[in-house]
Structures are given as C-alpha cells and as structure tokens.
Steps between C-alpha positions, in 0.01 A plus 500: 500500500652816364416919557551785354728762611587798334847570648621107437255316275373187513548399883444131608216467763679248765334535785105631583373618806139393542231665778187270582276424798642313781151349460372280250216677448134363417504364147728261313598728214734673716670158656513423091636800409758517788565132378536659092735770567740243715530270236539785244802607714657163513471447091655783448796519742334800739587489886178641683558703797246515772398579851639182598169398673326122519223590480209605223592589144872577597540181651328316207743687243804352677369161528409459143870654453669290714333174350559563161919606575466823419677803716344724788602759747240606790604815690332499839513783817589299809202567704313296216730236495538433948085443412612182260340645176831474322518228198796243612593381180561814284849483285542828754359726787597803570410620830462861594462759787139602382309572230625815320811277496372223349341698196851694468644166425220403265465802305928502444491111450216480223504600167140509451182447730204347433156533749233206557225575689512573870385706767712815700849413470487392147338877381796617731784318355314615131531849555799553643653331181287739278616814792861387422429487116334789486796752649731253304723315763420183304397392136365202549142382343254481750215252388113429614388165494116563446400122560112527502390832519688567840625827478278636237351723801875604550533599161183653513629736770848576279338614220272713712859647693571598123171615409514762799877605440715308733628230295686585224536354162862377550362394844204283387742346246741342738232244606513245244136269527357159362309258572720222319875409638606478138396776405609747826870355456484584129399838622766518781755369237434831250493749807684813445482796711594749182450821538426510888588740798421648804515849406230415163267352810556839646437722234177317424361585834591851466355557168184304629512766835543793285 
C-alpha cells in the first residue's frame, strides 16, 4: 500500500494505525469488517498499530492478525494495562505513562490511520490526527471506515461545520471516507495534501469575517 506525497513521491504505506471500539458493538458487520481490514493488512504486508487492548474490535483485529502471521504493535497507557486489558500475544507492546503519550507514539509511528466505528475515544484519537493534519505536523492520510451507515450522522455534522464557516475546504478534504476497505486504501494510497497551509485556513476565515 503506497501514498502520495508531494515533497518525496510515491511513499510505501508500512505500517497503519487503526481506532475502533474497545467494544464489539451490536451487529456482526462490524466484527466482519474488523475481521476484512485485518486480513487486508496481512495480504498486503501492513503492520496495524492499535490501542493494544483485548478486548472488542481492537482485540478482534489483533487476533485475526496474529492467526493469520501477519505483524502488530498495540501501544497501551499503563493504567489500562495494571487492569489486564492488554493483548499478550502482540509481535509488540509499547507501554506508556498515559494517554497523550500513547497517541504521540501512534501518530509518529503510523504512516496512515484508518477509523472503524467506536464510541469516545475513537472520535478522540480521529480528530486529533485531522488537528495535527490540519496545522501540518503530519501528512499522513487519515481514512473513515463507514461500515454500515455508522458515522453518516458524523458526517452529517461535518458538512454542516462547513456549511456554517468553520470547516474549511482544505479542512473537510483531509478526511478521506468509504464504505468499502478497497476502495478507502485506494483513496489513502492517491492522498496528497497539494496546495495546503495554515495560513490559506486563515485567510479563509478572515475573508468569511470580513
């Protein structure tokens, strides 16, 4: 799996941070989907990096990983792992003081995220990786696995941020969204952030003020 990037290229997707429910949630097509996208990884030589929980969709990733060979990394605070949620049979854990630690490991170790559904901590974990995008401190493709309907309310909601003025155009692009894993890593593999900055996002608002 390959991306875009305008400063080098073509840039070889390696390893793919993934943010789902520590819950399983209430209807099969997720636990399929979560199954999908972890053999997807495996075919095509993709480490997943996780919370590093058990437990729900997280924990069912790294199973189906772990049975098929393939390669995965959980990243887990330490008050999470003294309550025994942490998967035992990961390639590797990485355990750290809390949680703004544990995404600063994710966000530098990834070179691309990818959301499932989930509940609090997943939205977190999805914006700050749009945040960082959006004042460019990384340009990675951020993706939105739409399995069912799940966040169409969510996308609802962005479009009506951009509607009213407060997402930008270069903002609402970052989010890359489908409903198919083919088809959101072909989109993740032609990402390119051309043309982006902070100071355009600026000058939008101002002209949009005045």
């Amino acid at each position: 799996m390959q991306y875009q990037s305008k400063n080098t290229g073509m840039k070889k997707i390696n390893k793919v941070a993934v943010f789902c429910g520590s819950s399983r949630g209430r209807k099969q097509v997720y636990i399929d989907n979560a199954i999908e996208l972890a053999r997807y990884f495996v075919e095509n030589d993709i480490t997943m990096i996780n919370g590093g929980g058990s437990i729900g969709l997280m924990g069912i990733m790294a199973d189906e990983i772990i049975t098929l060979g393939g390669k995965s990394i959980g990243v887990i605070p330490l008050h999470l792992k003294e309550l025994e949620v942490a998967h035992t049979e990961m390639d590797e854990m990485i355990v750290t003081h809390d949680m703004a630690g544990r995404m600063k490991v994710i966000v530098e170790m990834a070179d691309a995220f990818i959301s499932l559904p989930g509940g609090y901590g997943t939205l977190d974990e999805l914006f700050e990786v749009l945040t960082l995008s959006q004042l460019n401190i990384h340009n990675k493709p951020v993706g939105l696995l739409n399995i069912n309907g799940f966040f169409n309310p969510l996308l609802d909601m962005l479009d009506k941020m951009k509607n009213e003025g407060y997402l930008s155009e270069f903002s609402s692009e970052l989010l890359l969204v489908d409903s198919k894993i083919d088809n959101l890593c072909e989109k993740m593999q032609k990402f390119e952030k051309s043309g982006f900055s902070v100071q355009k996002i600026i000058d939008q608002k101002t002209e949009k003020v005045g």
